[in-house]
N, C-alpha and C positions, 0 to 999 in steps of 0.2 A: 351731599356726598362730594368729597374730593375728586378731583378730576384733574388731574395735571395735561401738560401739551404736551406731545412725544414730539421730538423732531431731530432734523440730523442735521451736517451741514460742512461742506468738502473745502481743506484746504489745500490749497495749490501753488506749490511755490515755481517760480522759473529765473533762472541766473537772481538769486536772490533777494528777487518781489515776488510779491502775494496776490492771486486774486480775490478781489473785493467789488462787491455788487455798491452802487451809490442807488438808495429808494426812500421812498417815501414808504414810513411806518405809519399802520392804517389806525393804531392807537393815538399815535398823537399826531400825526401830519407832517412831522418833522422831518429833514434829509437827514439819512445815517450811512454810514459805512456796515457792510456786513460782508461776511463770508455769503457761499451761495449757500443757502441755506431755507428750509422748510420743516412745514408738517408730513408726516406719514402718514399717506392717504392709507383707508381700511382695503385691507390683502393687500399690502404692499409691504415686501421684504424692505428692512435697514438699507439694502444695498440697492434695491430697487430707488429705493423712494430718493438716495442722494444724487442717485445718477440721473433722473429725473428730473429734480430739485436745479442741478449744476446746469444742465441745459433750457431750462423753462427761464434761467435768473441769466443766464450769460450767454447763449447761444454754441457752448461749448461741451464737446462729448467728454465725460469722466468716465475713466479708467482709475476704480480703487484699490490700494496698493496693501492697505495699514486701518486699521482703528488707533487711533491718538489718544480718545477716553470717553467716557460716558460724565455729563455734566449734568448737574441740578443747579436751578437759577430759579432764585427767589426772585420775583420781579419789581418793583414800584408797583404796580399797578395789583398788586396779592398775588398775583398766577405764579401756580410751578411750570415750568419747562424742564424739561429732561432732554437732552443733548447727546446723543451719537457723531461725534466728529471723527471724520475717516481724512485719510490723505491720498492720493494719486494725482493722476497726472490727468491734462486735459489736453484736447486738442485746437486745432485753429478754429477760429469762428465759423459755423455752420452756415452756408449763407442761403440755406433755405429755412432755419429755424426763427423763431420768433421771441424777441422776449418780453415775459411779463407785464403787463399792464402798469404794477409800481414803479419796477427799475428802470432806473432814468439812465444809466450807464455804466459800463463795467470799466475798474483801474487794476491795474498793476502795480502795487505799492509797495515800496520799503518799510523794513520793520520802523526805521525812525520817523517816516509818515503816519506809521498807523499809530505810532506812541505820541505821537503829538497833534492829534488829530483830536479834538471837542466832541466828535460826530458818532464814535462808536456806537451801534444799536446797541449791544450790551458790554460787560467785562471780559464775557464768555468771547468774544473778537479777539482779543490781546492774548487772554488765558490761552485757548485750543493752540497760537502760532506759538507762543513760549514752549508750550506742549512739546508741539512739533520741533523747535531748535532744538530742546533739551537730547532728542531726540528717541521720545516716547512714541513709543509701537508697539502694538499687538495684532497677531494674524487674523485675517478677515473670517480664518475659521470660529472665532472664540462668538459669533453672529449666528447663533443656532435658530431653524425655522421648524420650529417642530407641529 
């Protein structure tokens, strides 16, 4: 049976850098760049699970403004993933929060960092911030919990 990954993943622009988590992917071991980004724990809302996601990988509280778009990503490895990427803002680092066990540290990157960068975890990195330049929005309402 098919079984794809659900996950979402917040981006955050400030005086025009991005945040990006630097971790180690538990697939291949390798250092990537990523948005903050995860899976949807079960009973966990879209909205729940990014603000969650954003502070576990950066030690930073998300406040979501927007959904940017829903993504499917065929992976190397056969897996689907399915992508809710939302934009808002973040705060200073929590300096009682903790982060994750993979991420080895959080940047602030320019779009021509991140375009010239070998390390992207996926497409879906580059894609979601063009997204967001473009400046593609949809209201947080269109995230139905029924």
């Amino acid at each position: 049976m098919w079984s794809p990954d659900i996950t979402v993943a917040a981006v955050c622009e400030r005086d025009g850098q991005f945040l990006l988590v630097e971790e180690k992917a538990k697939s291949t071991q390798n250092i990537v760049f990523n948005q903050p980004a995860g899976h949807i724990e079960e009973g966990e809302s879209v909205i729940e699970a990014v603000i969650r996601e954003t502070l576990e990988e950066t030690c930073r509280h998300f406040t979501p403004e927007a959904v940017i778009g829903f993504y499917r990503l065929l992976a190397p490895n056969g897996k689907t993933y399915f992508r809710y990427t939302l934009c808002g803002q973040v705060s200073e680092v929590d300096p009682n929060a903790k982060l994750d066990d993979d991420i080895i540290r959080t940047h602030w990157l320019s779009l021509e960092q991140i375009k010239s960068s070998q390390q992207l975890r996926s497409p879906l990195v580059l894609g979601c911030i063009e997204d967001y330049l473009k400046g593609q929005r949809y209201p947080l309402e269109i995230l139905r919990e029924l």
